[in-house]
LUMPA-660238 format. One line per 4 residues: number of its first residue (from 0); their letters; for each residue z, y, x of N, C-alpha, C. Coordinates in nm, 4 decimals. Each point is the difference from the previous one (the first is absolute). Example, Ala and Ser with C-alpha at 12.3 -4.5 7.8 and 13.67 -1.06 7.14 Angstrom:
BEGIN
0	AS	0.7800 -0.5690 1.3190 0.0000 0.1190 -0.0890 0.0000 0.1200 0.0900 ~ -0.0720 0.1050 -0.0350 0.0060 0.1190 0.0820 0.0730 0.1090 -0.0770
//
This chain:
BEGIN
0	XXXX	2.5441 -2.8803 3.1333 -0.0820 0.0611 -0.1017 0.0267 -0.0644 -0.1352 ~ 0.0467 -0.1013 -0.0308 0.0454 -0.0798 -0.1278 -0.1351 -0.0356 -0.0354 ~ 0.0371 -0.0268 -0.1458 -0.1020 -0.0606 -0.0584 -0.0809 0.1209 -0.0524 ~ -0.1204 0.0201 0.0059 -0.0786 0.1414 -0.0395 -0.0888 -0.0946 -0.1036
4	XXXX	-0.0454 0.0499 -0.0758 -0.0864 -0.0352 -0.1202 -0.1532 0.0436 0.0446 ~ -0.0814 -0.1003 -0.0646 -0.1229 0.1055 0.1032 -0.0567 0.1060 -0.0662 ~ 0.0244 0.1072 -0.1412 -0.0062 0.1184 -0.0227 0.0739 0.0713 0.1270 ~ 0.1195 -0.0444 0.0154 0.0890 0.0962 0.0644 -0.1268 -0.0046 0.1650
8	XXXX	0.0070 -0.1104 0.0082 -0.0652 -0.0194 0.1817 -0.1221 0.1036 -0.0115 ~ -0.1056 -0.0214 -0.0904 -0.1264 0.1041 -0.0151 0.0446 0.1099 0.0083 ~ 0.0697 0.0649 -0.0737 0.0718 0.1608 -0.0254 0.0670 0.0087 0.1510 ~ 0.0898 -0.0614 0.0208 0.0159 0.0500 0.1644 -0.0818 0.0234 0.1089
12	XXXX	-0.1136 -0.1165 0.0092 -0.0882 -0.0370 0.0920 -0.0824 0.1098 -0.0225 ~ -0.1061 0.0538 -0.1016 -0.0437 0.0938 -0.0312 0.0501 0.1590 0.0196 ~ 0.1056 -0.0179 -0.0248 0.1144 0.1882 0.0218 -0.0177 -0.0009 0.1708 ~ -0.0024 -0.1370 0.0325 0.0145 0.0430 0.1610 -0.1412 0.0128 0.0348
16	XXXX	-0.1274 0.0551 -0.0213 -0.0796 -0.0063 0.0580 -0.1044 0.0993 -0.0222 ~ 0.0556 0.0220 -0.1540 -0.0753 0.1514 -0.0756 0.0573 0.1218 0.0328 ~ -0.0613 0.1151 0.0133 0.0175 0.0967 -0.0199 0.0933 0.0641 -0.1118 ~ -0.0533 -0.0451 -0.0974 0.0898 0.0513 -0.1540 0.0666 -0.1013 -0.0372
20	XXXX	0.1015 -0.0274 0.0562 0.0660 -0.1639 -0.0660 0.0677 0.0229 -0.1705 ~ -0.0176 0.1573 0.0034 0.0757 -0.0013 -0.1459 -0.0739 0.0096 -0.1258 ~ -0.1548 -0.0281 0.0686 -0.1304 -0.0283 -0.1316 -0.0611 -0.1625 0.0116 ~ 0.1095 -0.0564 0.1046 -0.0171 -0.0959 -0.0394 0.0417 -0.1345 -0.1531
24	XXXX	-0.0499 -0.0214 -0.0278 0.0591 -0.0790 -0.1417 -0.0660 -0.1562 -0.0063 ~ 0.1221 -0.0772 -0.0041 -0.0114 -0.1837 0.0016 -0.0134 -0.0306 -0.1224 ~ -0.0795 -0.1057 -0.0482 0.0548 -0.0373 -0.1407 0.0057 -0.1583 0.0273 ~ 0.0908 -0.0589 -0.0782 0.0012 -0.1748 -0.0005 -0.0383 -0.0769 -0.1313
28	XXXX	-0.1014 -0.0514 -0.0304 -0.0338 -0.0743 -0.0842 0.0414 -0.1574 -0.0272 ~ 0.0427 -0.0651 -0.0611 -0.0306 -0.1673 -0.0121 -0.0872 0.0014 -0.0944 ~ -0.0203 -0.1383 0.0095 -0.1100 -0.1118 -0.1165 0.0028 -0.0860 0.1089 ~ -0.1244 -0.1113 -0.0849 0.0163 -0.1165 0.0066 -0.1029 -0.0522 0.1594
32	XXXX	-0.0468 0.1590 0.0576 -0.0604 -0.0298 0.1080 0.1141 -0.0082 0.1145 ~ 0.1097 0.0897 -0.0205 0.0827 0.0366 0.0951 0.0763 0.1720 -0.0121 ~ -0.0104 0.0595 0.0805 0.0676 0.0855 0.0618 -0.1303 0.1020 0.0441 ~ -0.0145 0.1165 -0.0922 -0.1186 0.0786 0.0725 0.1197 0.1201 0.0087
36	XXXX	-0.0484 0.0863 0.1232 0.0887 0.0985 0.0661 -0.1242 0.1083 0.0049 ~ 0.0132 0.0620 -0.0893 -0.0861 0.1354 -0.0070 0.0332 0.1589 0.0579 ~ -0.1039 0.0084 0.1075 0.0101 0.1207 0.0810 -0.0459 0.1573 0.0034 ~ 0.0734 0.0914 -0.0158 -0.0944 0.1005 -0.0543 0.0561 0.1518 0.1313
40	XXXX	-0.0936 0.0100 0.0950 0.0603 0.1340 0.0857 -0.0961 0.0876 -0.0370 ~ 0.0492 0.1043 0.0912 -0.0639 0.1430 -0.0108 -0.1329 -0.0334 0.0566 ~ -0.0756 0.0795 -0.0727 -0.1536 -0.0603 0.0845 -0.0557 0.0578 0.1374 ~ 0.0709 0.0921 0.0679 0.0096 0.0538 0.1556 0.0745 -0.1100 0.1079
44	XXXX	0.0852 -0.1452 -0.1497 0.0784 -0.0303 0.1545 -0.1064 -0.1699 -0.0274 ~ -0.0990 -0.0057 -0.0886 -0.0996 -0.1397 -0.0546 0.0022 -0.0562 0.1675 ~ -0.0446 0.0998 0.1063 -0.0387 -0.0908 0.0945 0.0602 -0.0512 0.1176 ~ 0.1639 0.0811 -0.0154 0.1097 -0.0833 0.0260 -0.0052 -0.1293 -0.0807
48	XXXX	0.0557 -0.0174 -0.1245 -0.0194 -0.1187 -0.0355 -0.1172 -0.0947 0.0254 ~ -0.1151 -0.0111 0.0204 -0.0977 -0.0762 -0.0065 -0.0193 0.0022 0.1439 ~ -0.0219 0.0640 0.0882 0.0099 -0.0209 0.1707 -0.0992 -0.0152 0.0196 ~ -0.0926 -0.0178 0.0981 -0.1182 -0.0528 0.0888 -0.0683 -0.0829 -0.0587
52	XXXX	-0.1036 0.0078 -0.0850 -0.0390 -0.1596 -0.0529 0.1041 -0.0994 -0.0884 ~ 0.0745 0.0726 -0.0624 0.1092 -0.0268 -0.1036 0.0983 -0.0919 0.1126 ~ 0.0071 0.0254 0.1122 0.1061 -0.0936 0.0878 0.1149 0.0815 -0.0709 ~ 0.0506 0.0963 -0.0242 0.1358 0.0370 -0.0283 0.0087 -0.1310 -0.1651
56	XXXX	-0.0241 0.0659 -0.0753 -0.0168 -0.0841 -0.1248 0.0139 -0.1063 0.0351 ~ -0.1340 -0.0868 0.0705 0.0403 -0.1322 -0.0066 0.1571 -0.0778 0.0889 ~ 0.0512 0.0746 0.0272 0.1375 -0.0096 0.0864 0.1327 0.0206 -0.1369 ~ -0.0093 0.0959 -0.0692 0.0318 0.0242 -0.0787 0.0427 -0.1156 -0.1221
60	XXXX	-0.1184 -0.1037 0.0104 -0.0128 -0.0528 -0.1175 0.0092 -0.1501 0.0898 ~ 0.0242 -0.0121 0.1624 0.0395 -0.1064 0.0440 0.1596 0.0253 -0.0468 ~ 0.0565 0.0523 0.0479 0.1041 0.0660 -0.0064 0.1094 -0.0360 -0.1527 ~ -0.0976 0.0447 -0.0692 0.0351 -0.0276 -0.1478 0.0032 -0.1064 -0.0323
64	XXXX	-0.0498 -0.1092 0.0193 -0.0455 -0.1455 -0.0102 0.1394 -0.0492 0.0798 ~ -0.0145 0.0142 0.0918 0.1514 -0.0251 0.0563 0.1290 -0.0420 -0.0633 ~ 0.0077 0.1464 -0.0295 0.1261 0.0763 -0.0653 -0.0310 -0.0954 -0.1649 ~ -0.0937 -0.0165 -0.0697 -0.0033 -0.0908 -0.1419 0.0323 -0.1087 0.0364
68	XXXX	-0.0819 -0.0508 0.1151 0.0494 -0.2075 0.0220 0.1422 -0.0063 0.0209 ~ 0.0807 0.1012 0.0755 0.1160 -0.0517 0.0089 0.0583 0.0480 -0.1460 ~ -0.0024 0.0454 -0.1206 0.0444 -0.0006 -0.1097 -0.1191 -0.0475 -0.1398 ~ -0.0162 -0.1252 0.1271 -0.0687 -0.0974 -0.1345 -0.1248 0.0581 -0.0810
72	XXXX	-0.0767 0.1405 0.0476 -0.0981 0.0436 -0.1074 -0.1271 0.0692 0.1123 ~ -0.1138 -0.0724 -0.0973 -0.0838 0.0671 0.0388 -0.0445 0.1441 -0.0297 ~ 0.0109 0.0661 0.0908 -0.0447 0.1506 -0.0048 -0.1337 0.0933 0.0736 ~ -0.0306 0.0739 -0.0874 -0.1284 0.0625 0.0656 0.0212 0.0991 -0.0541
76	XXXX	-0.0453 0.1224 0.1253 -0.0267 0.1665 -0.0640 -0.1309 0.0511 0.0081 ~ -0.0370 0.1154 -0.0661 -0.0553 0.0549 -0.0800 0.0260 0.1118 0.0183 ~ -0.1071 0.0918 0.1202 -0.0064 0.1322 0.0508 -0.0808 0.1014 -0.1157 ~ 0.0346 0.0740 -0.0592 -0.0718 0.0586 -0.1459 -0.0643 0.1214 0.1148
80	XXXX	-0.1221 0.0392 -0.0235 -0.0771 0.1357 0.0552 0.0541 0.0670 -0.0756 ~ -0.0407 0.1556 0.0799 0.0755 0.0985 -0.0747 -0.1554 0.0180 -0.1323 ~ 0.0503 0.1437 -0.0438 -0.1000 0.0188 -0.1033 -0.1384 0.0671 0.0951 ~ -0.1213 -0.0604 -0.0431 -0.0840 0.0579 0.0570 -0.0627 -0.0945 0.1063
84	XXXX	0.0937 -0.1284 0.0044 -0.0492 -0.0632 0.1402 -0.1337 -0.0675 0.0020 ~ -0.0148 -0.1269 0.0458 -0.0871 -0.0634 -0.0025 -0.1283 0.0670 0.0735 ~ -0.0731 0.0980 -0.1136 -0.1209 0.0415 -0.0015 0.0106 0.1734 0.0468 ~ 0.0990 0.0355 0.0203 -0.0075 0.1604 0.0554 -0.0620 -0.0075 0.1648
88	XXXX	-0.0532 0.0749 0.0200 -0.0541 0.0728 0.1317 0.0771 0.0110 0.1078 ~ -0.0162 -0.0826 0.0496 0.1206 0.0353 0.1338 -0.0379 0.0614 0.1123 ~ 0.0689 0.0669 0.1215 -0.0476 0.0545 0.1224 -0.0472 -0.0949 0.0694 ~ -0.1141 0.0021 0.0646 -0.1099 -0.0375 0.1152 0.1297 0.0085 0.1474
92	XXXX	0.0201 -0.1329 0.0181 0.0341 0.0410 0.1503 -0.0909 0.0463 0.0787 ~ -0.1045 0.0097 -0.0433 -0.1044 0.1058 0.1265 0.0032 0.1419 0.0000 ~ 0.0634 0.0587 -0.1288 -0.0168 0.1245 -0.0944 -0.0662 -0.0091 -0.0822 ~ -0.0683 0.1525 -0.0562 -0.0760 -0.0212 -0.1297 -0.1175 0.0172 0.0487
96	XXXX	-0.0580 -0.0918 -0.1163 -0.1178 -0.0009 0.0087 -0.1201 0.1062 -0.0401 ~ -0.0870 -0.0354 0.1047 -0.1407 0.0943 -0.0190 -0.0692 -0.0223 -0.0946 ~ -0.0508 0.0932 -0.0490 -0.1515 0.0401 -0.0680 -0.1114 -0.0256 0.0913 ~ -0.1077 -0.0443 -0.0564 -0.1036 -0.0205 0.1136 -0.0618 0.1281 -0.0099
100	XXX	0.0018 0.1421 -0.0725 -0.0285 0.1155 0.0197 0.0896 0.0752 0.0765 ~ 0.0969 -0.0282 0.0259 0.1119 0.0414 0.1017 0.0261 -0.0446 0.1700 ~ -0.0083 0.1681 0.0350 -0.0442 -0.0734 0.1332 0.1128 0.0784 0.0802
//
């Protein structure tokens, strides 16, 4: 596999796991903290990336840590929500919900 950069490792690791690998987009930052690796997918494939209780993510970002110590830098990423996230309404794994006039 050579030497992969860890933009390059995220962008691969990510294409293999999304749905839309071609809305996926990496960005690489320095300063004086390090190495931030900024993540931005389609928001249908958010829970591919983030997994069960963010286990995908946090694998992700073991992963990444890795791949920086062996080229000397500390690195951390930075999963961006799509637009709308955070606070939008999501589906009820139970379904939708009742009205208490609805019977």
């Amino acid at each position: 596999m050579g030497n992969v950069t860890d933009k390059e490792f995220v962008s691969m690791l990510v294409k293999s796991i999304v749905d839309n690998p071609d809305d996926v987009i990496v960005e690489r930052n320095v300063d004086e903290m390090g190495v931030l690796i900024t993540l931005q997918v389609n928001p249908e494939d958010m829970g591919y990336v983030i997994g069960k209780d963010g286990s995908t993510a946090k694998a992700i970002r073991t992963l990444l840590r890795i791949v920086g110590a062996r080229n000397n830098a500390r690195v951390n990423l930075k999963i961006l929500e799509p637009e709308g996230g955070g606070d939008a309404e999501r589906p009820s794994a139970f379904g939708p919900r009742m009205e208490e006039d609805e019977e």
